[in-house]
C-alpha positions as CSV (number, residue, x, y, z in Angstrom):
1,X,-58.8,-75.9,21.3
2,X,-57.6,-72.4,21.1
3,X,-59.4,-70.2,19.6
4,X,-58.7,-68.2,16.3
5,X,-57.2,-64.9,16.8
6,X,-59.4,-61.9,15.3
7,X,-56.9,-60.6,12.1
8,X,-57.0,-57.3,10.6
9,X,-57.6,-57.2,6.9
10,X,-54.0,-55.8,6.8
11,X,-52.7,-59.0,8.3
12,X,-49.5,-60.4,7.6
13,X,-47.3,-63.3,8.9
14,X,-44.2,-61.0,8.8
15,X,-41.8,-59.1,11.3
16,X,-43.5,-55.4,12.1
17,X,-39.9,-54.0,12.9
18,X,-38.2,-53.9,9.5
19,X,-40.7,-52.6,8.1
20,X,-40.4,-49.6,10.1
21,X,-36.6,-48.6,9.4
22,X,-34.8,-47.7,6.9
23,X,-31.4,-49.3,5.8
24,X,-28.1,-48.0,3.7
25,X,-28.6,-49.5,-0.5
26,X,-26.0,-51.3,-0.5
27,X,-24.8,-52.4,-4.1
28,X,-23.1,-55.4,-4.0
29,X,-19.7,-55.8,-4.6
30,X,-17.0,-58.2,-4.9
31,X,-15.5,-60.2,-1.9
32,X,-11.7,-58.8,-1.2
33,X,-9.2,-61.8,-1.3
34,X,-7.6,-60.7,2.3
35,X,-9.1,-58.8,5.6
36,X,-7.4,-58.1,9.2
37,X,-11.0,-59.5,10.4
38,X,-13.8,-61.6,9.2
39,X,-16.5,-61.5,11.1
40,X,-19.7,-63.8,10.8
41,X,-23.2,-62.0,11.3
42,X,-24.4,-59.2,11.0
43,X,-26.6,-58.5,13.7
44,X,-25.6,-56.5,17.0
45,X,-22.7,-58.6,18.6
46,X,-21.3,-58.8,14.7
47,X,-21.6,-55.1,13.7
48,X,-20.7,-53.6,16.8
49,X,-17.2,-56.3,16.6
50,X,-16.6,-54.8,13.4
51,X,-17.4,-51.3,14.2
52,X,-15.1,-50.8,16.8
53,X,-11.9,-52.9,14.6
54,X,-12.7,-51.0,11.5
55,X,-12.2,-48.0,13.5
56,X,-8.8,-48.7,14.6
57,X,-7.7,-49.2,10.7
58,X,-8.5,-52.8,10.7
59,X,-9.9,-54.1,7.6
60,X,-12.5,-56.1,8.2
61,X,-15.2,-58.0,6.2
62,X,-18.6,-58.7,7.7
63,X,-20.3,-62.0,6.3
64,X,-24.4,-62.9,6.7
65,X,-26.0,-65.9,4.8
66,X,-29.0,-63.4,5.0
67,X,-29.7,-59.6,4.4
68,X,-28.2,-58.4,7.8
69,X,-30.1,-58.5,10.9
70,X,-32.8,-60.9,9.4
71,X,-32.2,-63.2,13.0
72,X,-32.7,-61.9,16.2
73,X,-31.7,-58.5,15.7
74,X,-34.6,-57.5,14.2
75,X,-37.3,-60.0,15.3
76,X,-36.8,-59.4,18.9
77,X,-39.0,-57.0,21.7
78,X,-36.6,-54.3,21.4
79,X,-35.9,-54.6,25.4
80,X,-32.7,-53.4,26.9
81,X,-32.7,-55.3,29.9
82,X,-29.1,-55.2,32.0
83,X,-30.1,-59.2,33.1
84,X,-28.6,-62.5,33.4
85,X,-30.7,-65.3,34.7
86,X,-29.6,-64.8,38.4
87,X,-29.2,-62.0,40.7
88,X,-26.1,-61.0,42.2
89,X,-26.2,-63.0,45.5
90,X,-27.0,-66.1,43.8
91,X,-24.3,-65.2,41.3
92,X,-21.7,-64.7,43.8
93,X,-22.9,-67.8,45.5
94,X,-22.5,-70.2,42.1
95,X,-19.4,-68.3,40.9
96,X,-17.4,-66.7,43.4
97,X,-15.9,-63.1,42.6
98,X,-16.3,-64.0,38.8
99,X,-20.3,-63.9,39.7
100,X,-20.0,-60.2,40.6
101,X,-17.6,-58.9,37.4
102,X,-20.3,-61.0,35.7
103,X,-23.1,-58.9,37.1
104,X,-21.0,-55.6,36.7
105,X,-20.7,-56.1,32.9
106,X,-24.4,-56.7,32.7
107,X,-24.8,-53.3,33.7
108,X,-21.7,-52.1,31.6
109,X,-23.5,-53.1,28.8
110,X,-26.5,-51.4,29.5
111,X,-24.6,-48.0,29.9
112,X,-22.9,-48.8,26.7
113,X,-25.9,-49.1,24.8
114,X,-27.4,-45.8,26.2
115,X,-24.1,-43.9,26.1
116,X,-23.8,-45.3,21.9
117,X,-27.4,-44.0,21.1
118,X,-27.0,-40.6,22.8
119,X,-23.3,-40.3,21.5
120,X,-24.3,-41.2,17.8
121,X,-27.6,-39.5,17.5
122,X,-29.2,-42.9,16.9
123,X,-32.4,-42.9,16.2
124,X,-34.4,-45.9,17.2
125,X,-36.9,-44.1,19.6
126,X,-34.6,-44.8,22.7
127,X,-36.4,-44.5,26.3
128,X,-35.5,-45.3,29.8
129,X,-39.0,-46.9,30.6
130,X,-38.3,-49.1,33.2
131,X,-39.6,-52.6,33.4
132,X,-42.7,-54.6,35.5
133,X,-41.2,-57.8,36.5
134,X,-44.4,-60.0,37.5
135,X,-45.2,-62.9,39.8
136,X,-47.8,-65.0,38.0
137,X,-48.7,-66.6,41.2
138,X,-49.1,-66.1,44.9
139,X,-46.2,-68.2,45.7
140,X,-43.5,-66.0,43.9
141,X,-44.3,-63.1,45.6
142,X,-41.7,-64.0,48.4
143,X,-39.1,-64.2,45.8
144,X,-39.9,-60.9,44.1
145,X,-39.8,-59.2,47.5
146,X,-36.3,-60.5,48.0
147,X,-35.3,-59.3,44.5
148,X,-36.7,-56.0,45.6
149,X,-34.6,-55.7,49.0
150,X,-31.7,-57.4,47.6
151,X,-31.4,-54.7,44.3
152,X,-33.0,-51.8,46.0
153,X,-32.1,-52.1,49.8
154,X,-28.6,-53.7,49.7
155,X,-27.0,-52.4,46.4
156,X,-29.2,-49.1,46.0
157,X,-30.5,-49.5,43.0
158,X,-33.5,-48.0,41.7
159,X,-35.7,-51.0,42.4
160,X,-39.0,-51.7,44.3
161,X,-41.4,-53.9,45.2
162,X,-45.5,-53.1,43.8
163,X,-48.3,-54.8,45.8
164,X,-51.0,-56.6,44.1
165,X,-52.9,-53.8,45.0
166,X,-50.6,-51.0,43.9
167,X,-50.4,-52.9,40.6
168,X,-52.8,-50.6,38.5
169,X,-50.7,-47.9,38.7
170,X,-48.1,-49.7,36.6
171,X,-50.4,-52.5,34.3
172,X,-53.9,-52.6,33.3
173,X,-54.1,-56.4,34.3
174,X,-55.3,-58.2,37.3
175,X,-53.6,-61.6,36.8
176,X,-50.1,-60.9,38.2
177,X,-49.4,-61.3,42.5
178,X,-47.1,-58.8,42.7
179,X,-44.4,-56.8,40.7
180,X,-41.3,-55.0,40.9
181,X,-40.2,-52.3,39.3
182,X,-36.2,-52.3,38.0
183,X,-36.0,-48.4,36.7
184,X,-32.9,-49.9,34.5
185,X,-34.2,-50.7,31.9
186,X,-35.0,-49.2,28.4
187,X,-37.0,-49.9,25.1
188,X,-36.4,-48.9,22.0
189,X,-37.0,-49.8,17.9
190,X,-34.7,-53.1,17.3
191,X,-34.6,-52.4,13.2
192,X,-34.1,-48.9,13.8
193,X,-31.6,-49.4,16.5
194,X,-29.8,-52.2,14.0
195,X,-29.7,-49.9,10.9
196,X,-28.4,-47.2,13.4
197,X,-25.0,-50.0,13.9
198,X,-25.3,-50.8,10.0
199,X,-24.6,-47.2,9.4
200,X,-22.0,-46.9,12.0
201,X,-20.2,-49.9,10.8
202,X,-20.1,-48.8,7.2
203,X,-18.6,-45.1,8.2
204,X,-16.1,-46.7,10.0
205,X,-15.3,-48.6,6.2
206,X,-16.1,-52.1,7.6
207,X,-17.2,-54.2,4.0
208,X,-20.5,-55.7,4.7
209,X,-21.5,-58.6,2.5
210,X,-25.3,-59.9,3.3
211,X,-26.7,-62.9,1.5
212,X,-23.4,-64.1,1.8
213,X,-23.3,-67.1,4.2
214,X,-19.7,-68.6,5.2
215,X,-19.7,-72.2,4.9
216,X,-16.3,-73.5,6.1
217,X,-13.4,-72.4,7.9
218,X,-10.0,-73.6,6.6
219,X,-7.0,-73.1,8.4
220,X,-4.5,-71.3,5.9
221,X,-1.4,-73.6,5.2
222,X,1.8,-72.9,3.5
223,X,3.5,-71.9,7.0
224,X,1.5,-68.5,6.4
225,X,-1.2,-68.7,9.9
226,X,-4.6,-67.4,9.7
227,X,-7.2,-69.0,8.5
228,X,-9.3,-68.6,5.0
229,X,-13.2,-68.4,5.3
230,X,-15.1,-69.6,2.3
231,X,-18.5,-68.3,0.8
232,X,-20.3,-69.4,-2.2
233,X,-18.8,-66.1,-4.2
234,X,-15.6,-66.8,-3.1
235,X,-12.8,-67.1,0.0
236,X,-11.4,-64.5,2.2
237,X,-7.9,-65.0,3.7
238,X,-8.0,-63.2,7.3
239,X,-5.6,-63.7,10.7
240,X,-8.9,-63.3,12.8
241,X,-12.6,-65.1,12.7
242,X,-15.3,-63.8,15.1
243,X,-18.2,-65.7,14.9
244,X,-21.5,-63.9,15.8
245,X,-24.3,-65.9,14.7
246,X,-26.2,-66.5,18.0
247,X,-29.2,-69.2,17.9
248,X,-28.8,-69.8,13.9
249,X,-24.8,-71.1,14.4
250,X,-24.3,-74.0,11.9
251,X,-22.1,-76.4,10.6
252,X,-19.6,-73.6,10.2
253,X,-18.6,-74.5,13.8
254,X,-20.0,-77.7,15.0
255,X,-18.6,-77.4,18.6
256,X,-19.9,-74.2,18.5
257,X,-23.7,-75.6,17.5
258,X,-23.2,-78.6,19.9
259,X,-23.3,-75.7,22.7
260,X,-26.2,-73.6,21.7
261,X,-29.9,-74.7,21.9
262,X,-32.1,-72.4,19.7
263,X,-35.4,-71.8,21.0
264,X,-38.4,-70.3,19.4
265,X,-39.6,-67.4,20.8
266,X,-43.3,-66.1,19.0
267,X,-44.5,-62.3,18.8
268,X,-47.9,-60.8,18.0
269,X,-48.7,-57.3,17.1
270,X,-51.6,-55.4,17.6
271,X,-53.5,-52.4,15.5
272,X,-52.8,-49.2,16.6
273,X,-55.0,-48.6,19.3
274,X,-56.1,-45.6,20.5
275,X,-54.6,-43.4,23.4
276,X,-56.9,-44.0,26.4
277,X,-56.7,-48.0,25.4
278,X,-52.8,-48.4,25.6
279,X,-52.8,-46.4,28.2
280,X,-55.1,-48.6,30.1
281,X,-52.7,-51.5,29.0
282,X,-49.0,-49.8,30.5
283,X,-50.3,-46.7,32.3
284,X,-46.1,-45.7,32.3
285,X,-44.9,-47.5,29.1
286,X,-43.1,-50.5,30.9
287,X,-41.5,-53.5,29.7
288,X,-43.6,-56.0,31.2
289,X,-42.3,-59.5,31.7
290,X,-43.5,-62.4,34.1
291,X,-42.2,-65.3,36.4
292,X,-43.1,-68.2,34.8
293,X,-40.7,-70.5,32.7
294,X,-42.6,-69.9,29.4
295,X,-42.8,-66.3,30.5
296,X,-44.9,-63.4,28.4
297,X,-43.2,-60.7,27.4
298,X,-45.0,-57.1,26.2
299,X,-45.0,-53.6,25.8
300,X,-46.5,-50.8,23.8
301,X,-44.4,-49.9,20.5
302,X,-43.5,-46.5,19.6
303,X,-46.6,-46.0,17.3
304,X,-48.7,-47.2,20.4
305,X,-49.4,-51.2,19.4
306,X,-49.1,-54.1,21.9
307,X,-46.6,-56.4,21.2
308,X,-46.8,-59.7,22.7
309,X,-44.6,-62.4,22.9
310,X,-43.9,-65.4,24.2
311,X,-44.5,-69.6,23.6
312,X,-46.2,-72.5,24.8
313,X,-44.0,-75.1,25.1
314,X,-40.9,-76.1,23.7
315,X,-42.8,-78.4,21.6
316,X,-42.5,-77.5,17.2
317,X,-44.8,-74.7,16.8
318,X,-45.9,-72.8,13.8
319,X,-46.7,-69.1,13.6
320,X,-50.5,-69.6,13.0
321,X,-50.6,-71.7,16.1
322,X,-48.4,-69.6,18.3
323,X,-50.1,-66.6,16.8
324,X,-53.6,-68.1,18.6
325,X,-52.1,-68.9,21.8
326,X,-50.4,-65.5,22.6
327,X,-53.3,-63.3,21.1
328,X,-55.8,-65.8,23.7
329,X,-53.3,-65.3,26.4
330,X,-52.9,-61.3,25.5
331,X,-56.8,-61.4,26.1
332,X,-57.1,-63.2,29.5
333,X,-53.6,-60.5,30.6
334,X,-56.1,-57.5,29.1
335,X,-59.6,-58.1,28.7
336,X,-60.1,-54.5,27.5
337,X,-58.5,-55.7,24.4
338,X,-61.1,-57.6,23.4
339,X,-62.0,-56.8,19.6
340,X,-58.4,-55.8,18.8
341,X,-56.7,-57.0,16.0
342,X,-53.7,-58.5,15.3
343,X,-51.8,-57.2,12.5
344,X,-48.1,-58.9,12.4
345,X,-47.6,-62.2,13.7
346,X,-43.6,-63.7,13.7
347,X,-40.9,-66.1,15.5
348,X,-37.7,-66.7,15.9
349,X,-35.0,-68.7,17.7
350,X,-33.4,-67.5,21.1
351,X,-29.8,-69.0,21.8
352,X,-30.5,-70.7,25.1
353,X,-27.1,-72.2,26.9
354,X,-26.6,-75.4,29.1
355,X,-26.3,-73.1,32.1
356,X,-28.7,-70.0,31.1
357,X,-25.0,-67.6,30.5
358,X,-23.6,-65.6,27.5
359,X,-20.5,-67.7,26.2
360,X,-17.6,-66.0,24.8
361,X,-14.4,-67.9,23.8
362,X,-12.5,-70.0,21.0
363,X,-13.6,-72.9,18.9
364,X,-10.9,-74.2,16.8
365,X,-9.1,-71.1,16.4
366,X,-12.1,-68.7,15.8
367,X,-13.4,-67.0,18.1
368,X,-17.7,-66.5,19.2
369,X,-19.7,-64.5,20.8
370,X,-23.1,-66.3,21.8
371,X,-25.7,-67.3,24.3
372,X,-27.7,-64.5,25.6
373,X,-30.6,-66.4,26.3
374,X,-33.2,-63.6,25.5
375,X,-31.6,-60.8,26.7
376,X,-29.1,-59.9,24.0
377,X,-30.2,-56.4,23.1
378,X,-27.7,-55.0,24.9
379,X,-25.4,-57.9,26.0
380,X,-24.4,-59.0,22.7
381,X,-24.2,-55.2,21.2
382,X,-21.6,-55.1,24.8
383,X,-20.1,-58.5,23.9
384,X,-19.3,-57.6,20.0
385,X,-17.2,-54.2,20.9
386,X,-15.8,-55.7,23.6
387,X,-14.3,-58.6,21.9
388,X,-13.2,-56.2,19.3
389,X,-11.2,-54.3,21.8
390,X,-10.0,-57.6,23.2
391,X,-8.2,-58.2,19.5
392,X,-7.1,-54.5,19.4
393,X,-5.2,-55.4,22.5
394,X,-7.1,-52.7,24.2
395,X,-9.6,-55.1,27.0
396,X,-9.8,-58.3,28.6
397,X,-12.2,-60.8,27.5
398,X,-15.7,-60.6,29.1
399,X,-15.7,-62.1,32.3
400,X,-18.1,-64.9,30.5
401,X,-15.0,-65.9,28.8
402,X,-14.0,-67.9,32.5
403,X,-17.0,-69.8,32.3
404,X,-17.0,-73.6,31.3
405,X,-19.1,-73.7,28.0
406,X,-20.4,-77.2,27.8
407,X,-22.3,-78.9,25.0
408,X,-26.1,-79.4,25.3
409,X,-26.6,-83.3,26.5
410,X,-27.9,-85.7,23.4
411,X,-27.9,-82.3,21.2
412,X,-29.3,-84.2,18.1
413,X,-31.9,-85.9,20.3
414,X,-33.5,-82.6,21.0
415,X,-36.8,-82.4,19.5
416,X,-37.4,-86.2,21.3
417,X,-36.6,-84.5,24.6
418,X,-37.3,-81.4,24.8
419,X,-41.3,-81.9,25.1
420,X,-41.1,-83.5,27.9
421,X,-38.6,-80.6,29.2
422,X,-41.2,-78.6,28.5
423,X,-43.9,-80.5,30.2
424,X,-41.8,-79.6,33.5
425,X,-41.7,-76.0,32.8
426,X,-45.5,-75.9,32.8
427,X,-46.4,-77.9,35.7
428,X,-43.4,-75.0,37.5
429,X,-45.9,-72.6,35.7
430,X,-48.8,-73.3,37.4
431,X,-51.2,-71.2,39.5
432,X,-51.0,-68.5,37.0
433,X,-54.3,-66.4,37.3
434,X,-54.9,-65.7,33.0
């Protein structure tokens, strides 16, 4: 039985991050009859879309069924990993040529993120830390010295390989094998970073409408095209849909739903903790994330917590329960926590595709954005301006755009299955050292 996690009095079973940021008032106001655009979520993919058409003089209308941001966008790590699920080699190998544009963009949408903050003064507490990828056994270590030679050697990337014992230089743990170091990547305040797109999409005059789900999408008839979204305050005639709603899409496009497993994904944080403790934790600030299947992901926050995430299986869980496991398996990472409190503890789904890629394309006339599988941070803010530009005439789809999209097998039979899908992932999980 796991044990009970130690809570501070200040506990609450809530999501740190929005608490932390501050957001535009925005009075409500009525829903025009007709927009260039209607755009579905309001969370990175969905505000940068509209961003980037409101710009160009498109009118556009931005629809959430909560405030904006409430999924992912806010509940997540605040990584910015430039990752898909494969390296380049293997990519190349599965995909051809469209494996490396695939891996290319990846990166593009790293630079875009970090070229955004810098151009538009965001302030989410933006840094290049770098992240500590982590075998969690013995036999991985093979693997990660590959990745090493393959992202540092061959394609000169500012990559490396870290013994086990060079480890403590980079993570106050002695459960991982082996690590590498991939210099590319960044951290930074997700609610922060979100209000920073909220503002940006409102001064580019997009109308944003949270608490405002859409709950059909009619095609417009009369010989007039275009489609007309409905909401419970009303309808919205538009030529264009672009639906961004990640691992919460719903009956609003079935075929859409059919292809997107939502997974949760669990997060603890910690008290404050003094400096000489966090710094025993991440001696450099990393983003550290291990091998296994139901991997742990943490990191110190800007105002010097551990966050901690991850889950146990793929299983129902509640928060309470997740919220033992990961503050047990935060322990066995870093004993030295011991005694350290856990003051926010929170979950949310991950979109998680058939083959592990981002997915953009048409469904019935509208178009999506979807399927980051954990590392949307920057893909999907990438993915929403891009597709943007795409309907401005202005880019090419994504290179994900070529990829088949198929539905998830015996989608309704999910929570029958997926346990024992689970069960497979933790026997592939074994030998870890914590």
């Amino acid at each position: 039985m796991t044990p009970a996690a130690s809570l501070s009095p200040s506990y609450r079973q809530a999501v740190l991050w929005p608490e932390q940021a501050e957001f535009p008032n925005l009075p409500a106001t009525p829903l025009p009859r007709s927009a260039d655009c209607v755009v579905v979520g309001a969370g990175y993919a969905g505000l940068s879309c509209a961003r980037e058409l409101a710009r160009a003089g498109r009118s556009v209308v931005v629809l959430d069924a909560h405030r904006a941001g409430w999924g992912a966008s806010s509940r997540n790590g605040g990584m910015v990993i430039p990752e898909l699920k494969a390296g380049p080699a293997a990519l190349a190998h599965a995909y051809g040529p469209l494996g490396r544009r695939m891996y290319d963009e990846v990166n593009q949408a790293f630079d875009h993120v970090e070229a955004l903050i810098e151009a538009e003064s965001i302030d989410c507490d933006y840094s290049r830390t770098g992240q500590l990828y982590l075998a969690h056994a013995e036999r991985l270590v093979p693997s990660l010295m590959a990745m090493a030679r393959e992202h540092g050697d061959e394609l000169g990337e500012p990559v490396r390989f870290v013994p086990r014992d060079a480890l403590g230089e980079e993570v106050g743990s002695s459960a991982y094998a082996a690590g590498v170091v991939i210099e590319r990547t960044g951290g930074l305040h997700p609610a922060r970073f979100h209000a920073g797109l909220y503002r940006l999409a409102l001064a580019a005059h997009a109308a944003l409408h949270p608490a405002t789900g859409a709950t059909a999408i009619e095609r417009r008839g009369g010989g007039r095209g275009g489609f007309r979204v409905v909401t419970p305050r009303g309808a919205v005639d538009t030529d264009a849909v672009v639906v961004c709603t990640n691992a919460y899409a719903d009956g609003l496009l079935p075929d859409l739903r059919r292809r997107v497993l939502p997974v949760g994904s669990f997060i603890i944080a910690t008290a404050v903790l003094e400096p000489d403790l966090a710094r025993s934790v991440s001696p450099r600030g990393r983003m550290l994330v291990d091998s296994k299947n139901f991997l742990f992901y943490w990191r110190l926050t800007p105002d010097r917590r551990v966050l901690f995430g991850g889950r146990r299986s793929l299983a129902p869980s509640t928060i309470p329960q997740a919220r033992d496991f990961l503050y047990g398996s935060m322990l066995r990472v870093h004993p030295q926590l011991a005694g350290t409190r856990v003051e926010r503890a929170w979950g949310g789904n991950v979109a998680v595709t058939l083959d592990r890629m981002p997915h953009v394309g048409r469904l019935d006339g509208a178009w999506y954005v979807t399927g980051c599988n954990g590392s949307g941070v920057a893909l999907n803010t990438w993915l929403g301006a891009t597709m943007a530009r795409h309907l401005l005439g202005e880019a090419a789809l994504p290179s994900f755009a070529q990829l088949q999209h198929r539905a998830i097998p015996l989608h309704r039979a999910r929570a029958a299955y997926l346990p024992l899908v689970g069960l497979w992932f933790r026997w592939q999980d074994r030998g870890f050292a914590a």
